[in-house]
N, C-alpha and C positions, 0 to 999 in steps of 0.2 A: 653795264658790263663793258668793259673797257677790250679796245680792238686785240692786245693782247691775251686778255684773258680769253677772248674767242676762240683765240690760235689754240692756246693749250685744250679748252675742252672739247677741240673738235673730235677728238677719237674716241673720247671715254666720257661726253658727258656730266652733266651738271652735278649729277646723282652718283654720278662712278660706271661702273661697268653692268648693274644690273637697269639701267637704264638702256643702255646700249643692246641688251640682248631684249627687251621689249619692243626696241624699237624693231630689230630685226625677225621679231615674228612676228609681228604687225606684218612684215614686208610679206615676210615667205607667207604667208595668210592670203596677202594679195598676188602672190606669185603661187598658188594652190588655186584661188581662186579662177584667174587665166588659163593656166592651164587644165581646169575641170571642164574648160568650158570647149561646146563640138566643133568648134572651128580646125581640130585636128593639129593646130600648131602647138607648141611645147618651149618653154625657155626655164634654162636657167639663169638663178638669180642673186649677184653679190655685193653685199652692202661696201663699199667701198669708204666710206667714210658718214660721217655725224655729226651735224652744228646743233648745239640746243642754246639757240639764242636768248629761251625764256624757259626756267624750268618744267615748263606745263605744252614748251611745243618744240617740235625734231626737225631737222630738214634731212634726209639721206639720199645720200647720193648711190647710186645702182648698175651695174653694169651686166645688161639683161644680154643672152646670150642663147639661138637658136640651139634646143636640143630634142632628143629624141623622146620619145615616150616613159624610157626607163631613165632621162636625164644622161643621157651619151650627148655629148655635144655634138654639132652638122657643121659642117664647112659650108658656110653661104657668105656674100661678099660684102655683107654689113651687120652692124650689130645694132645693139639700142642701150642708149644711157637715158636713165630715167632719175627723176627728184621726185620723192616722196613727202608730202608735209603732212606730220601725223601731231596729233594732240594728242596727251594724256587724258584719260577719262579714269571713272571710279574704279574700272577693274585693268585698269593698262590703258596700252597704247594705242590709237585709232588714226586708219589714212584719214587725211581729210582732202587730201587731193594731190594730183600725179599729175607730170609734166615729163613725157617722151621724144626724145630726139632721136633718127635713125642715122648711124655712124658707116660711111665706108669702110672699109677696110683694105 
């Protein structure tokens, strides 16, 4: 795939747009899964964009953002941008591993 064809499929994918939306409940799956868990924190979570370098794997990019239990967002003085690498598997789309950075504000 050629450097431009990158550029165009970054929004919408190899596949079109129903790849895009797999990938994003892959995400919110692991953004459910987070916040299920008793650490009492909560974020919400927006894909910001989508490379699929190879038809069969995703990279998303995410912009995690403290909020409350019912998803109200909090005023805190950093956020987290996070990269998800997910691979296609026989029933969709699967993390296959997450890289978190914490953002100032």
């Amino acid at each position: 795939m050629t450097s431009s064809a990158v550029q165009r499929e970054e929004f919408g994918g190899m596949d079109g747009d129903e790849d895009r939306a797999g990938v994003e409940r892959a995400v919110a799956g692991a953004r459910d899964a987070f916040n299920a868990s008793d650490n009492g924190q909560f974020a919400r979570y927006e894909v910001t964009g989508v490379w699929f370098p190879e038809p069969e794997l995703a990279f998303a990019h995410v912009a995690v953002d403290a909020a409350t239990a019912d998803g109200e967002p909090l005023e805190i003085d950093h956020s987290m941008r996070s990269v998800f690498v997910l691979g296609r598997t026989g029933v969709g789309w699967e993390v296959l591993a997450r890289e978190d950075r914490i953002v100032a504000k």
